[in-house]
C-alpha positions in Angstrom: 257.1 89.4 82.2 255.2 91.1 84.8 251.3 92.4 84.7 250.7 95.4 83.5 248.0 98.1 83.0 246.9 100.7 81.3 249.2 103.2 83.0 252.3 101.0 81.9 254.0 97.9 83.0 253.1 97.0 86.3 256.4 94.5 86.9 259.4 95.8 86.2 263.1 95.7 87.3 263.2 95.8 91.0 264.4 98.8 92.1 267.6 99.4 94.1 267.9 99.6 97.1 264.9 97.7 98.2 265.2 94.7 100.5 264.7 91.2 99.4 261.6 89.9 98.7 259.9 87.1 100.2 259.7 84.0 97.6 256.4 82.1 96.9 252.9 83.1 98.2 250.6 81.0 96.5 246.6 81.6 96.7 244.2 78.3 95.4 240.6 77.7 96.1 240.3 73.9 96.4 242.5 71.3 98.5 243.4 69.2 95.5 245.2 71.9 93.5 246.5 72.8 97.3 247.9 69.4 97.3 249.6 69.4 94.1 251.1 72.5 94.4 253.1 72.1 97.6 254.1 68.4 96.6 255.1 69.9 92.9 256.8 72.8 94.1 258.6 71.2 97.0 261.4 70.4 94.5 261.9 73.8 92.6 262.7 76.0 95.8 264.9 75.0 98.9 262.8 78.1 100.4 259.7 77.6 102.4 256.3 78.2 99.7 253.4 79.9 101.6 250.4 78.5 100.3 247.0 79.6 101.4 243.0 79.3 100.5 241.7 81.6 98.3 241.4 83.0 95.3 242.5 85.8 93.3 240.1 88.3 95.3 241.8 87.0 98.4 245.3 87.5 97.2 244.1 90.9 96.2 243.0 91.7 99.8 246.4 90.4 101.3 249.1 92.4 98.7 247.2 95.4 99.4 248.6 95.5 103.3 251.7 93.8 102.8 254.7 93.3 101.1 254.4 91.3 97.7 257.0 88.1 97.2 258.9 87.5 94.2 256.7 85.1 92.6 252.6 85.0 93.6 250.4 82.1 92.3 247.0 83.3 92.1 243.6 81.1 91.2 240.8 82.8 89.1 238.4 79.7 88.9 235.2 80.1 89.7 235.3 83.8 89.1 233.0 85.4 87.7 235.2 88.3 86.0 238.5 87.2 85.9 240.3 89.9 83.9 239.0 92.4 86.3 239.7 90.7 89.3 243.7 90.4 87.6 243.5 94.2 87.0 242.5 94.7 91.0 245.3 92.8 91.8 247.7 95.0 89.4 246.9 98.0 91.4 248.2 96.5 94.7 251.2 93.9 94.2 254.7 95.4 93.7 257.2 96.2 90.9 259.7 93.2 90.4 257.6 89.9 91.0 256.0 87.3 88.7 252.4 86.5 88.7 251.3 82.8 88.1 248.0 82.4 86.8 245.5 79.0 87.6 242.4 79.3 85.9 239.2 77.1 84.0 239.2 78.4 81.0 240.9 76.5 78.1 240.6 78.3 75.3 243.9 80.3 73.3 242.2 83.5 73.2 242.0 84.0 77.4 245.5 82.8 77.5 247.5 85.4 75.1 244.5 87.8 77.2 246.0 86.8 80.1 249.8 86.0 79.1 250.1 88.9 76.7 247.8 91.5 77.8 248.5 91.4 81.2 252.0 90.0 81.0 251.2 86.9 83.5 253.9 85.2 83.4 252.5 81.5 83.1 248.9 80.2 82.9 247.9 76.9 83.8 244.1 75.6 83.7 242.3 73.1 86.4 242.6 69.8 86.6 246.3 70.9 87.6 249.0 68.0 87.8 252.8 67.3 89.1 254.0 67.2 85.8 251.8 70.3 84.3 253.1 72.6 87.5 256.2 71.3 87.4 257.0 72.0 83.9 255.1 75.6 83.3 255.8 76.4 87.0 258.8 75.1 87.9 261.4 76.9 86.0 260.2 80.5 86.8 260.7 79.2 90.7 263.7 77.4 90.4 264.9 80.4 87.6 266.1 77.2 85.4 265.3 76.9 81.8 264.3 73.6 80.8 266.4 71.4 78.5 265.6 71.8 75.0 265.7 67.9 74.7 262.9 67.7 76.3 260.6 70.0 75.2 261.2 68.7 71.5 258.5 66.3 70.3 256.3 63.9 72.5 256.8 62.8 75.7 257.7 59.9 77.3 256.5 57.7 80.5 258.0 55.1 81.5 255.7 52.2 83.7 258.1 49.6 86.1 256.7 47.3 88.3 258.4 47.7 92.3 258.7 43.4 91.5 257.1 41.0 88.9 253.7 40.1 89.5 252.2 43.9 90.4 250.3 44.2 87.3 252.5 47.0 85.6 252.2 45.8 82.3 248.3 45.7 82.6 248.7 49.3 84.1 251.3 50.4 80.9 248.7 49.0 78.4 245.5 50.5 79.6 247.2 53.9 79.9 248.5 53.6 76.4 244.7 52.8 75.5 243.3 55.7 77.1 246.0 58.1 75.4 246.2 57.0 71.9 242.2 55.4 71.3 239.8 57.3 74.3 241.7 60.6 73.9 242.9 60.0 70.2 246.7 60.8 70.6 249.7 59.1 68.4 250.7 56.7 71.4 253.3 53.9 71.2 253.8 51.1 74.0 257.1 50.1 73.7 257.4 46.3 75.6 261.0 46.7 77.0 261.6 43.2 77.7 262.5 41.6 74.6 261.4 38.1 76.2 258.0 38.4 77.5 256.4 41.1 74.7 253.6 38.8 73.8 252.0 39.8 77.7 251.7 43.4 76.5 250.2 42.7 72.7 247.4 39.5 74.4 245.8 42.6 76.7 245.7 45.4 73.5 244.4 42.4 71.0 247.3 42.7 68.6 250.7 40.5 67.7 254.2 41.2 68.3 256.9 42.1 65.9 261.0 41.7 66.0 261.9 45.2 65.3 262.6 45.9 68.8 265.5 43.8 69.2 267.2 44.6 65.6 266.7 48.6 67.3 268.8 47.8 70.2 271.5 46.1 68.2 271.8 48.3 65.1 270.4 51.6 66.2 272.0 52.9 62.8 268.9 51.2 61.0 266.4 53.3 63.4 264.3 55.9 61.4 260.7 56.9 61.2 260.6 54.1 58.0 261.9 51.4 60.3 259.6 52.7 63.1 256.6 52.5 60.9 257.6 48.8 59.5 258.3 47.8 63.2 255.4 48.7 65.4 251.9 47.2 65.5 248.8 49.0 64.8 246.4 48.3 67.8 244.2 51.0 66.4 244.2 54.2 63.9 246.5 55.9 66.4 247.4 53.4 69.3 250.6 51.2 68.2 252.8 48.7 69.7 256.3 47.9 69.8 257.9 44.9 71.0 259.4 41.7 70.5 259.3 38.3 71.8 262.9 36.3 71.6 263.0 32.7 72.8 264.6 32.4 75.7 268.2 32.0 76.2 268.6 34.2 73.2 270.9 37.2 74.2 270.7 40.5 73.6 273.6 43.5 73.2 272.1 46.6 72.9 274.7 49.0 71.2 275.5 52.2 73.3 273.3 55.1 72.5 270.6 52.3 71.4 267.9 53.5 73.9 268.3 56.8 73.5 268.1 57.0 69.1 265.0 55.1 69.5 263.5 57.2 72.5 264.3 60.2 70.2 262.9 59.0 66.5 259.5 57.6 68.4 259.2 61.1 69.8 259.1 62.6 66.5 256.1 60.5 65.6 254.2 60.3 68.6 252.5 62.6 71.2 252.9 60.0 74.0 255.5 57.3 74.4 254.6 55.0 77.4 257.7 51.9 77.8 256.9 49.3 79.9 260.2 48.3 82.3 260.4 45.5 83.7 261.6 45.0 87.8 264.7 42.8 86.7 266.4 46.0 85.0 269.1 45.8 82.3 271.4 48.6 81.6 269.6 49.2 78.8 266.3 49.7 81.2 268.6 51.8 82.8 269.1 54.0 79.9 265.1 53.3 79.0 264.5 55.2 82.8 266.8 58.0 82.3 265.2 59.6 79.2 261.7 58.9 80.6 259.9 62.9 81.2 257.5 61.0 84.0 258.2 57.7 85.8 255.2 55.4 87.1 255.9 53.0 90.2 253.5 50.4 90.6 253.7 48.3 93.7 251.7 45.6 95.3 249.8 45.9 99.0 252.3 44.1 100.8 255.3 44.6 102.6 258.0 42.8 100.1 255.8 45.3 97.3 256.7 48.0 99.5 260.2 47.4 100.3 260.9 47.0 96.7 259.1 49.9 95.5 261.3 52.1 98.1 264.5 51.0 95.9 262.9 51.5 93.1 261.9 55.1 94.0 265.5 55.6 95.1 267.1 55.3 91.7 267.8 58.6 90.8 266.3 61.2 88.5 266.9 61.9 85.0 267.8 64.8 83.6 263.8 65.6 82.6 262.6 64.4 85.3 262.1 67.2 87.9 259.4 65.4 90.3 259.3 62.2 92.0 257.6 59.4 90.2 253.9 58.6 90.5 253.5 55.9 92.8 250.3 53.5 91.9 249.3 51.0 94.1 247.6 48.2 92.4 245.2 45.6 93.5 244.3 47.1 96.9 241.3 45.5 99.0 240.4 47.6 102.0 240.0 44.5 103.4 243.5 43.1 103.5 247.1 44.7 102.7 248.6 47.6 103.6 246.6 50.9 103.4 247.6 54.2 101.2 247.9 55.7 104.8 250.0 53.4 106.2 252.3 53.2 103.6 252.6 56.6 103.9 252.9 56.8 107.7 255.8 53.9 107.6 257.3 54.3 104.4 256.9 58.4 103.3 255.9 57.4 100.3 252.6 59.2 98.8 250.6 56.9 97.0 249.4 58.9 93.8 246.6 56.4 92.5 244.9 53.6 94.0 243.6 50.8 91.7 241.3 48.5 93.5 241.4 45.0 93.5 238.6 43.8 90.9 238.7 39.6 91.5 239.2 37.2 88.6 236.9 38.7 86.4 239.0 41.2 85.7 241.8 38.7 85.0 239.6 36.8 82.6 238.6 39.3 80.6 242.1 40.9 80.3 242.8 37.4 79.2 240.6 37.7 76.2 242.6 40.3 74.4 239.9 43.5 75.6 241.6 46.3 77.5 239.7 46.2 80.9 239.8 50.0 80.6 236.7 49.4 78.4 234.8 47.1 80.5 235.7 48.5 84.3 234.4 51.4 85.4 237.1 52.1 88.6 239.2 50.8 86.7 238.8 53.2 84.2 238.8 56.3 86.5 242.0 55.4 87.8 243.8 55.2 84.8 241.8 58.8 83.6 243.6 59.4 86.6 247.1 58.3 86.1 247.2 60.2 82.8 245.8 63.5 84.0 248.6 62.7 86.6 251.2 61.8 83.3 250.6 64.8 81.3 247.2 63.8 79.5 245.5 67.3 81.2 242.3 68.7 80.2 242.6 66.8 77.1 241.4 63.9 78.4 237.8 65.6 79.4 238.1 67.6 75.9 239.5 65.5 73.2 241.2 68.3 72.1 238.0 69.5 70.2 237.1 73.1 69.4 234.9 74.6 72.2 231.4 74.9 71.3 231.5 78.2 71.5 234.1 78.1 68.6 237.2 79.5 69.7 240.1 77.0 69.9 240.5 75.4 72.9 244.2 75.1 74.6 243.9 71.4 75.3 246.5 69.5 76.5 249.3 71.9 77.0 251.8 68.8 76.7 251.0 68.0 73.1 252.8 69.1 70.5 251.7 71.8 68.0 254.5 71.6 65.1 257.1 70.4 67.1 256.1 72.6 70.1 253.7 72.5 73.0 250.6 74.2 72.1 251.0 76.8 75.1 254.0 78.1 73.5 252.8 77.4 70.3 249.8 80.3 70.4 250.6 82.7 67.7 
């Protein structure tokens, strides 16, 4: 749908005759939603995106003296009338393209004002992510609609360590703490490895089960009874699920396993976050596959590095659009290799940095307390990992009503009746 005024639609079928149109012009008014943009974007379109500085007034001044592209991604924060300034902007661009819309507000009345009155095609709000361009952005670019697998129910990350030792389990627990008790979402941690579950329940306080393992053998028995007899309550909205067989006790996951039990704890919780561990089985395998976002956490060395390259190389699944966040854990300034130089030597963009915080952090991980709680870096890097997840504005909001009392948007990756709450606005 294109913007329109009062005069009448404002995009409409292009007309004949008229040459092609460039493809993506893009304007934003800060260099991390630059950033995030062009990285996102980079794998929707094989054509060249033109992104520039500016804001909505600038992209106004530009389409005024020259041609408009078929798809222009304008910014409106900061603003100080955005409708208006959208309304400029329909007088100059052209008939045929698609307006993308980045903006502060949060609330469900400025969307459908936006989205519905002046037929914006998409709306996104700051803090933008990978995963929240990619998947209200990506399809209009790449003119693909996205499976309906995997926009029904809650979404999954899946958390692998590049080799053992990295600290991903300590990363996959915190974040599940920060989604289902900080921001008060229905979160599972599923503990992948059936032999070593006990790691995962020490750091969240809690004890492990043996559902896990009777899941992967006899998927037939998976429902949302057995799910709710299975996992362990950490808190009123923060569960775990794992088990811990002795070793030398061999598994068979049944075919399909993964996926029933992927799908069931969907339909129960907003966030799914499955811990994988470096030694993959093909069951991990499956595990990475139906995973919406994946999370590579590596070491600053340069076996951490090699090994997180082949993990990064194991190719996407089928919901899984953008490459996976790469966290690099432990990192002294003083020692190791350098977000830069990985980067430099490697091509690979580390995401998040967690520092390295000595063996008091280890001790009072030890102690059955989420270090998220007692950390203060810490804790802004995994705020930072979920925003980077899907987590959004929700994680500054709560999902609470706006003080002004109109309903705020929230996280537009949690699921309103089934349905993301973008799409769920009446």
């Amino acid at each position: 749908m294109g913007m329109s005024t009062s005069s009448g639609p404002l995009i409409a079928d292009q007309p004949l005759g008229r040459r092609q149109r460039a493809g993506v012009i893009g304007f934003v008014n800060d260099g991390q939603s630059h950033a995030v943009l062009r990285d996102a974007l980079s794998a929707y379109s094989s054509e060249t995106i033109d992104l520039r500085r500016g804001d909505v007034r600038t992209a106004t001044e530009v389409m005024a003296r020259t041609e408009s592209p078929d798809i222009l991604i304008v910014d409106i924060s900061g603003v100080s009338a955005p409708m208006q300034a959208l309304s400029n902007l329909a007088d100059v661009v052209e008939p045929g393209i698609q307006v993308l819309v980045i903006g502060d507000a949060v609330d469900v009345d400025f969307y459908r004002q936006v989205t519905r009155g002046l037929g914006v095609a998409e709306y996104i709000f700051k803090p933008i992510s990978r995963e929240m361009v990619g998947r209200y952005f990506g399809p209009l670019i790449s003119r693909q609609a996205i499976p309906v697998e995997a926009d029904r129910g809650g979404r999954m990350v899946a958390v692998i360590g590049a080799r053992g030792g990295v600290g991903a389990t300590t990363i996959a627990a915190n974040l599940a703490w920060q989604f289902g008790v900080l921001s008060n979402r229905h979160t599972v941690l599923v503990e992948a490895d059936l032999h070593r579950g006990a790691a995962a329940a020490m750091l969240l306080g809690t004890t492990v089960g043996s559902g896990l393992k009777m899941a992967l053998e006899r998927p037939d028995r998976i429902d949302s009874l057995f799910i709710e007899r299975s996992a362990q309550a950490v808190s009123g909205r923060l569960h775990l699920l794992a088990s811990e067989e002795k070793f030398g006790v061999r598994t068979e996951p049944a075919p399909g396993a993964a996926q029933r039990l992927i799908e069931t704890l969907r339909l129960r919780y907003n966030f799914v976050i499955v811990d994988i561990p470096p030694v993959a089985l093909l069951n991990h395998f499956d595990l990475l596959d139906l995973a919406h976002h994946r999370v590579v956490v590596l070491d600053p060395s340069l076996s951490g590095l090699r090994d997180a390259l082949r993990v990064a190389a194991i190719p996407n699944g089928p919901f899984q659009p953008q490459r996976p966040t790469m966290v690099l854990n432990r990192y002294d300034p003083k020692s190791g290799l350098t977000p830069q130089r990985i980067e430099a030597e490697a091509g690979i963009t580390v995401d998040i940095t967690v520092a390295d915080l000595g063996s008091q952090f280890t001790q009072y991980s030890n102690l059955g307390k989420p270090a998220i709680e007692r950390f203060k870096p810490f804790r802004q890097a995994i705020l930072d990992l979920a925003h980077e997840v899907g987590l959004g504005a929700a994680v500054e909001s709560g999902g609470a009503a706006a003080s002004s009392g109109r309903q705020k948007l929230g996280n537009p990756f949690v699921r309103l009746l089934g349905r993301s709450s973008a799409s769920a606005v009446p």
